[in-house]
LUMVEXFI-104087 format. One line per field, with one value per residue (C-alpha): chain; residue number from 1; y, z, x. Coordinates in steps of 0.2 Angstrom, whole numbers. Each point is the difference from the previous one (the first is absolute). Layout:
N
chain = c(A|...)
resi = c(NUM|...)
c2 = c(Y|...)
c3 = c(Z|...)
c1 = c(X|...)
# end
This chain:
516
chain = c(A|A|A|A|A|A|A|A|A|A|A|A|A|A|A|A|A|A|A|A|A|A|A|A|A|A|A|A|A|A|A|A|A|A|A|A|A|A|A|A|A|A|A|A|A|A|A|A|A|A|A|A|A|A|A|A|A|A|A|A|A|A|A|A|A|A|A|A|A|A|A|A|A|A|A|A|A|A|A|A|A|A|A|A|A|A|A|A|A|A|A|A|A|A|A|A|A|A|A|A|A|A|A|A|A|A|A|A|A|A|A|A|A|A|A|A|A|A|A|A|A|A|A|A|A|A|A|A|A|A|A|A|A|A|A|A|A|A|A|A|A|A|A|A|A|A|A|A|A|A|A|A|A|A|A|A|A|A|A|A|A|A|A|A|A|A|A|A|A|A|A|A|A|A|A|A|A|A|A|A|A|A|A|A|A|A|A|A|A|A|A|A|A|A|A|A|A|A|A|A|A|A|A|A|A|A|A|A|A|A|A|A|A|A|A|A|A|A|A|A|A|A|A|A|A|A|A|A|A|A|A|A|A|A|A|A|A|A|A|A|A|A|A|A|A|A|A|A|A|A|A|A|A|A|A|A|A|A|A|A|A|A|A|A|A|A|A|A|A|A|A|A|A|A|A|A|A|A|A|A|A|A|A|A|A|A|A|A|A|A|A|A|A|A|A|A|A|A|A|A|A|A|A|A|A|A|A|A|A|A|A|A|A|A|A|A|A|A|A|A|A|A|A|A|A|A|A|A|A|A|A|A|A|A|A|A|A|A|A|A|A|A|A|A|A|A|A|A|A|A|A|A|A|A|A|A|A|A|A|A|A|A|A|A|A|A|A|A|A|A|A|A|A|A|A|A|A|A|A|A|A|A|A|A|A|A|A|A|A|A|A|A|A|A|A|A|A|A|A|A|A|A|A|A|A|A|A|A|A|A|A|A|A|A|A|A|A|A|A|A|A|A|A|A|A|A|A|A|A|A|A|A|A|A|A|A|A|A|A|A|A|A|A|A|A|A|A|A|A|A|A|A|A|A|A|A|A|A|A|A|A|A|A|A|A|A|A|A|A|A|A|A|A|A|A|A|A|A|A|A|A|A|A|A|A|A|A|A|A|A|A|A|A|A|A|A|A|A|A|A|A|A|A|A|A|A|A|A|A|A|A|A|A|A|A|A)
resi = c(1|2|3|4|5|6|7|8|9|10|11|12|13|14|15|16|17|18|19|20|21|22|23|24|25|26|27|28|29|30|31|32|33|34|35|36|37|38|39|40|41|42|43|44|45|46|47|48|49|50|51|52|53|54|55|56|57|58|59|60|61|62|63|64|65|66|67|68|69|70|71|72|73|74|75|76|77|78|79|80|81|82|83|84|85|86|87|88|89|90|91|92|93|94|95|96|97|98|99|100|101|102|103|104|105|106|107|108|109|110|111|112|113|114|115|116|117|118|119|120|121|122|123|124|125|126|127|128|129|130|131|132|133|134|135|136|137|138|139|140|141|142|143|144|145|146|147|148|149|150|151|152|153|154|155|156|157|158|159|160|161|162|163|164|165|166|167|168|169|170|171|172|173|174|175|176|177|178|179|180|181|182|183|184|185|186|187|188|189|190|191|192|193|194|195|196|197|198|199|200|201|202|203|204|205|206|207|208|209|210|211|212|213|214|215|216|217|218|219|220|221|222|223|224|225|226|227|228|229|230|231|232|233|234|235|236|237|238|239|240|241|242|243|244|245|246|247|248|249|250|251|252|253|254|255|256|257|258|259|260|261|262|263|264|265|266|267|268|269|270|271|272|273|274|275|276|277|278|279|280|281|282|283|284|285|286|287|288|289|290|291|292|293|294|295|296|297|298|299|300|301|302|303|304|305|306|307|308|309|310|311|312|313|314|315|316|317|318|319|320|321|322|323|324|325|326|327|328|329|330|331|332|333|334|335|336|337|338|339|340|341|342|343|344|345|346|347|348|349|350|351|352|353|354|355|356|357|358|359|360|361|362|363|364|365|366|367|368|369|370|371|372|373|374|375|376|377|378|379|380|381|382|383|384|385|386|387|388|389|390|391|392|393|394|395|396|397|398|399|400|401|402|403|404|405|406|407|408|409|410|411|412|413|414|415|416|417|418|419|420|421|422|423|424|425|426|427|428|429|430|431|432|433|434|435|436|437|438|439|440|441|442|443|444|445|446|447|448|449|450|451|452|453|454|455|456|457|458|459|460|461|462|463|464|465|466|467|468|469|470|471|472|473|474|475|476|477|478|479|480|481|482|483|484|485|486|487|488|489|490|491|492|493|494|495|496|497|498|499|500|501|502|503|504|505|506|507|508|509|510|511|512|513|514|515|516)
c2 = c(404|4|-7|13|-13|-4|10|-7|-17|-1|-1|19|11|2|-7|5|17|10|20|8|18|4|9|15|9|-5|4|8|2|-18|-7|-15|-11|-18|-12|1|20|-2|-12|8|17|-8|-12|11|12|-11|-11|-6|-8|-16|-13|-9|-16|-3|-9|-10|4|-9|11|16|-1|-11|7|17|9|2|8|12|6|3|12|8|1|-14|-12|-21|-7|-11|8|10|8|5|-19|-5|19|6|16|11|-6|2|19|1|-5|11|15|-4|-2|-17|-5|15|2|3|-10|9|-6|-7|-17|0|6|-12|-13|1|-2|-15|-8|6|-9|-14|-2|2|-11|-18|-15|-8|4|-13|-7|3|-18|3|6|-18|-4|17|-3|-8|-8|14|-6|15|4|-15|2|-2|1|7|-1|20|-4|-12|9|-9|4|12|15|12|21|6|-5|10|-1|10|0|8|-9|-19|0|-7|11|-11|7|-13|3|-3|16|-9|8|-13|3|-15|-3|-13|-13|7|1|11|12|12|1|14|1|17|9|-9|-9|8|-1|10|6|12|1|19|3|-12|1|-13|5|-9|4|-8|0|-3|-8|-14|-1|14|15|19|1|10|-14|0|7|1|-4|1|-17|6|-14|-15|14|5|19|9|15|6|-8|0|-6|-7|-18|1|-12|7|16|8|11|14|16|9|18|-2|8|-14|-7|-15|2|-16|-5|-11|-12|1|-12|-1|-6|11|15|3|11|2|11|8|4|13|1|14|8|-6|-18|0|-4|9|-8|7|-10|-4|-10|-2|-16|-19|-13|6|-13|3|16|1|17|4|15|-5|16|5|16|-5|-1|-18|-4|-11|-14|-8|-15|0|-15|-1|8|14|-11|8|8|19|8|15|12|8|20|8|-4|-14|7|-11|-3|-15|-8|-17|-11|-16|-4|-18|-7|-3|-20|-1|-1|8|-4|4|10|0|16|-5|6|-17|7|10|16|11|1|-9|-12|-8|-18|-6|-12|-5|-14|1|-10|-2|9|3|-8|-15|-6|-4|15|1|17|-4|1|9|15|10|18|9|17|12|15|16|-11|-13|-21|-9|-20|-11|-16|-10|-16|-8|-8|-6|11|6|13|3|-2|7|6|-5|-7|-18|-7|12|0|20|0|1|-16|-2|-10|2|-9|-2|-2|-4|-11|-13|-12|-14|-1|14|1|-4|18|7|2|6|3|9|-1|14|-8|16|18|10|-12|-4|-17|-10|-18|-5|-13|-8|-13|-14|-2|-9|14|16|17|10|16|19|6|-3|7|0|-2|-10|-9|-12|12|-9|16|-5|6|-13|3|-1|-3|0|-14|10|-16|9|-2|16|-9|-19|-10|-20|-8|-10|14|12|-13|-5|19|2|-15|6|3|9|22|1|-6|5|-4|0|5|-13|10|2|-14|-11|15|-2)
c3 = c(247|-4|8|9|12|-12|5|18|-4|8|-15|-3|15|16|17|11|16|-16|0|-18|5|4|13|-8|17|16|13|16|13|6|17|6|-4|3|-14|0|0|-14|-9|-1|-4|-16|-5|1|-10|-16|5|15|13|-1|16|1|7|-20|-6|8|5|-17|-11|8|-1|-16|-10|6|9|-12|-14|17|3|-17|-1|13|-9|11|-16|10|-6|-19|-1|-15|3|-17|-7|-16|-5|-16|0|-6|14|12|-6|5|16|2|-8|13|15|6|6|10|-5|20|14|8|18|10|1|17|-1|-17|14|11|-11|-7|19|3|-13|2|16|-2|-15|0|-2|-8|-5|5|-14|4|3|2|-19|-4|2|-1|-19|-5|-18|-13|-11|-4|-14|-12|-8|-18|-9|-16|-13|-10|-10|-1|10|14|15|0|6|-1|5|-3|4|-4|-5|-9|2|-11|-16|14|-6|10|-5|5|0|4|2|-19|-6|-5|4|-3|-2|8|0|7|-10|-16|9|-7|-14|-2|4|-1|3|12|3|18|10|5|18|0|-12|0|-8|-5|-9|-18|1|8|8|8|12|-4|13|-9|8|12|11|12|-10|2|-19|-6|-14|3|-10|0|-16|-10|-9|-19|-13|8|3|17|-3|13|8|15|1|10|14|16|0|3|7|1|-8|-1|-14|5|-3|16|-4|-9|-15|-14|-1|10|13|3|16|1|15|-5|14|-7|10|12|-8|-6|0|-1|-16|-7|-20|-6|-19|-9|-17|-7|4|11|19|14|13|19|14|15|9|-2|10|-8|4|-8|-4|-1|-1|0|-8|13|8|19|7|-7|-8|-17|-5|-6|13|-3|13|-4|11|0|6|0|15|6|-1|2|-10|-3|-8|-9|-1|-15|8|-19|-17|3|15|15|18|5|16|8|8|2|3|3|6|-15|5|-4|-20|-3|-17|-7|6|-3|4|5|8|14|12|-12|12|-17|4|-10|11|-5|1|-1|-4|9|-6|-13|6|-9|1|16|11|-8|17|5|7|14|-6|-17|-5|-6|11|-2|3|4|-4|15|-11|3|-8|13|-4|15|-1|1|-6|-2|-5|0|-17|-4|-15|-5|-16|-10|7|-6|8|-7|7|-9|9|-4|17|2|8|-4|-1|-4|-13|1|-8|8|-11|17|12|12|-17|11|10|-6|-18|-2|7|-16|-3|13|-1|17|1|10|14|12|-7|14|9|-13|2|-17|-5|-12|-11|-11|-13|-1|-19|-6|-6|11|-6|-3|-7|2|-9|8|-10|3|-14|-4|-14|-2|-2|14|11|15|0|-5|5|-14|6|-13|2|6|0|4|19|7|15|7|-5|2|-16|-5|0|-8|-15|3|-6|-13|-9|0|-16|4|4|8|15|2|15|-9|16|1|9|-14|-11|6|-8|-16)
c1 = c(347|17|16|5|8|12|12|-3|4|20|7|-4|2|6|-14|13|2|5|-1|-6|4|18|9|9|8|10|-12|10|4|-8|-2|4|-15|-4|-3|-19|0|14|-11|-15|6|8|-9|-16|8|-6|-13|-10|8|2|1|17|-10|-8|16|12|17|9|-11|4|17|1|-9|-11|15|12|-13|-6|18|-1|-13|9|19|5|6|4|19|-5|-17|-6|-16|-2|7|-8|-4|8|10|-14|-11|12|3|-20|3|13|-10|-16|10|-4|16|9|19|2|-5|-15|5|14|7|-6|-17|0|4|-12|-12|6|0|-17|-7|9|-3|-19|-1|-5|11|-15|-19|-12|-13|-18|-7|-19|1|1|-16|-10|-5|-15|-2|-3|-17|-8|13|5|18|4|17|0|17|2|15|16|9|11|1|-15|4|-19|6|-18|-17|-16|-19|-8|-20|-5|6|2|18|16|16|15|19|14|17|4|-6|-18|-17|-14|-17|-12|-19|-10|-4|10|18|15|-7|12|20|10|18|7|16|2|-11|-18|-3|-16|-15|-13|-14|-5|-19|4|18|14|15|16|12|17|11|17|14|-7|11|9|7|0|0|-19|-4|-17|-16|-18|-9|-13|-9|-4|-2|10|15|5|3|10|-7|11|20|12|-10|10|-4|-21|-11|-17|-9|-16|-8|-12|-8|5|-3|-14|6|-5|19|4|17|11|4|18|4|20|5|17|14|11|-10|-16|-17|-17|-2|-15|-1|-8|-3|4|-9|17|-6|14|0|10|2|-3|8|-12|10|20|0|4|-13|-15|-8|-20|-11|-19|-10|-14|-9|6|-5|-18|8|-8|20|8|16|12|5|14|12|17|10|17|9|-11|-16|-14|-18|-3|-15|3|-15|-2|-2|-1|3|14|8|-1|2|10|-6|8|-14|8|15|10|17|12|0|-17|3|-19|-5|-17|-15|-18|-14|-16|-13|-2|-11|-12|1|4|21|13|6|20|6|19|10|16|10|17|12|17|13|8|-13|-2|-10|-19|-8|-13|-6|-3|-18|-15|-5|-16|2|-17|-3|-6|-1|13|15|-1|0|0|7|-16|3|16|1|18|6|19|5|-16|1|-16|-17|-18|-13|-20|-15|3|-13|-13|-7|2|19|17|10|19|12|18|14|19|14|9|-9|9|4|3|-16|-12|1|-18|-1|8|-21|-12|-17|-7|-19|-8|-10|-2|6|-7|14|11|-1|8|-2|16|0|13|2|13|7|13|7|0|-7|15|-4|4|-17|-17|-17|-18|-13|-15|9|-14|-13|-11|-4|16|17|13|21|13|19|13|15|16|11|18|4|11|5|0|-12|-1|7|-14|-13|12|-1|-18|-3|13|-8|-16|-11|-12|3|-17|-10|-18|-10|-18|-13|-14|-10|-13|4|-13|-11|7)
# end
């Protein structure tokens, strides 16, 4: 898996009530409308509504309401929405309308806003005690710390398997891609362009998405490209900060497209490529929305067609399928959709009650930012699939800062069990939670049994990856080290993972190593 929650991690977007699509007219006459009717009219506008009750009172008006006004042409005394952007960005705001040059609404109505959310938000959230003692010892899966390189702190973008030559492709923040197998280790390094957050692995050849600046930015610096001979070629540039892409043959025509999750930062798109007799690709926009962060290719509807589902995450969050009606011309359809507070940051397709449909699961948990704060509804949520473009919410289970999770049988015992990492769990009495392993017990109820593992030094990681690495017939989970905090972090753990030698962490499944 790649680390398309990289650009979740606080240190790279926004988590807060922000609105991606702006408001380009005055809207009047208006009546006189109370805060709640003024909020939800506006803030809906953008993105689901969110409830003012999911963050306390200092957060609101700290921190989420002066980038909301924002949105709205409302700019706070001393705040800069756009601090930090150079000149050329800022003109690529200005060009895509994020920030109106006008106020949208009145002082008043802006007002009443602001005193209905504050008067329904928290001066506190309480911590979940009963989650201090709902883990169970995690022996099914033993872990093992394995050093890549000398590089300090370690800092791994890109994790991915390939089975079908049983090699590890590595990319770290230092513009290296490794490539690992077991029992030999590194046997090949290449350096790229920028750092590889994702890879894909198309009939014999190798290919790597590079995301290109890091950090936020609304400059297109990214490329996808191809592996020939140790060299990184690039194929398609100009690409607006990418996390995750998929290659495909969706029209059947011989020649693969390129899908490109450009989550960028204030802007964005889903894009598909189309290559040309030229060699060339043109691109076609699916989506002009930031925040795409992960696509699948998949036939959802039975039509003999491959569709596209795709998550975007920041602001508007939500998951849209596009059915592919002809040659690559599709029909968008929202079928999820979540609160802006909610920070979703991976998906997984799978098919967990083995009726035939593609059922969705979601993750829920960035928390930097603006909302620095635990979160009751972070977690994993299973999203069934009732056919006619309806998931209906199954299974939650409640995880602090949750943001990658897989979905596999692990136990081979015919269901659907869960591991998640969280890059943001309650440090100070959960961070054994920063893995989870949730063991299917009943699926027909949903009934999960988690499981973690006390180290000396916590999983920190932003990449998560399922292979058999040993070769013993069970699936094994690969995280790579992330050690780089975006927000608070207790000191001594914040140096715990800066030290650390090793880039990767395996948890090696015992389930058939008794056979071996």
């Amino acid at each position: 898996m790649n680390l398309r929650t990289l650009v979740l991690s606080g240190l790279f977007v926004l988590t807060a009530v922000i609105c991606l699509n702006s408001f380009t007219t005055r809207q009047t006459p208006r009546l006189a409308d109370d805060g709640k009717a003024l909020f939800v009219r506006y803030c809906t506008t953008c993105h689901m509504e969110p409830d003012p009750a999911g963050l306390t009172k200092e957060i609101w008006q700290n921190h989420v309401l002066p980038i909301m006004a924002s949105r709205m042409g409302i700019i706070y005394p001393n705040y800069d929405p756009l601090r930090g952007l150079s000149d050329e960005e800022r003109a690529i705001v200005k060009k895509h309308n994020i920030i109106p040059d006008e106020p949208i609404l009145t002082n008043e109505e802006y007002g009443k806003i602001v005193n209905y959310i504050l008067s329904n938000a928290p001066d506190t959230v309480s911590f979940d005690q009963q989650r201090l003692t709902r883990d169970n010892p995690l022996k099914q899966f033993i872990r093992q710390d394995i050093q890549i390189d000398n590089q300090a702190p370690s800092l791994i973008t890109g994790l991915e398997y390939n089975t079908a030559t049983k090699t590890l492709w590595i990319g770290n923040f230092y513009k290296k891609v490794y490539q690992w197998q077991f029992d030999k280790g590194i046997t090949k390094v290449i350096s790229t362009n920028s750092p590889v957050v994702d890879f894909n692995f198309y009939k014999s050849d190798t290919y790597f998405t590079e995301i290109g600046k890091l950090y936020p930015t609304e400059l297109s610096t990214g490329s996808y490209s191809l592996l020939k001979d140790s060299i990184s070629s690039p194929l398609i540039t100009e690409l607006h900060r990418p996390v995750h892409t998929e290659i495909e043959d969706l029209d059947n025509d011989g020649v693969p497209e390129v899908v490109v999750c450009n989550f960028g930062n204030k802007t964005g798109s889903l894009s598909l490529f189309k290559k040309t007799r030229a060699g060339k690709y043109n691109e076609q926009v699916l989506m002009p929305l930031a925040g795409a962060i992960k696509c699948y290719i998949k036939d959802m509807d039975g039509d003999g067609r491959k569709d596209i589902v795709a998550m975007f995450s920041q602001g508007d969050e939500s998951v849209w399928i596009f059915y592919q009606k002809d040659k690559l011309k599709f029909k968008a359809k929202r079928v999820l959709r979540f609160p802006p507070d909610y920070g979703t940051t991976d998906m997984v397709l799978v098919d967990y009650n083995n009726d035939g449909l593609t059922d969705i699961v979601t993750v829920h948990g960035d928390n930097a930012d603006y909302s620095n704060i635990l979160k009751a509804f972070h977690g994993i949520r299973l999203h069934i699939n009732q056919g006619n473009d309806v998931f209906k919410d199954k299974f939650f289970y409640p995880m602090y800062g949750v943001t990658r999770v897989l979905a596999e049988d692990f136990d081979k015992d015919g269901d659907i069990d869960f591991a998640a990492t969280a890059f943001f769990p309650a440090f100070d009495k959960l961070v054994d939670e920063s893995f989870v392993y949730l063991e299917n017990t009943d699926k027909d109820k949903f009934n999960f049994k988690p499981y973690t593992l006390k180290s000396e030094v916590p999983v920190k990681t932003l990449t998560l990856e399922a292979a058999d690495v040993d070769g013993d017939g069970d699936l094994d989970i690969i995280t790579g080290n992330f050690a780089q905090s975006p927000g608070p972090a207790p000191a001594d753990l914040d140096q715990k993972w800066k030290s650390a030698k090793y880039g990767l962490s395996f948890f090696f499944n015992q389930l058939y190593q008794s056979k071996k």
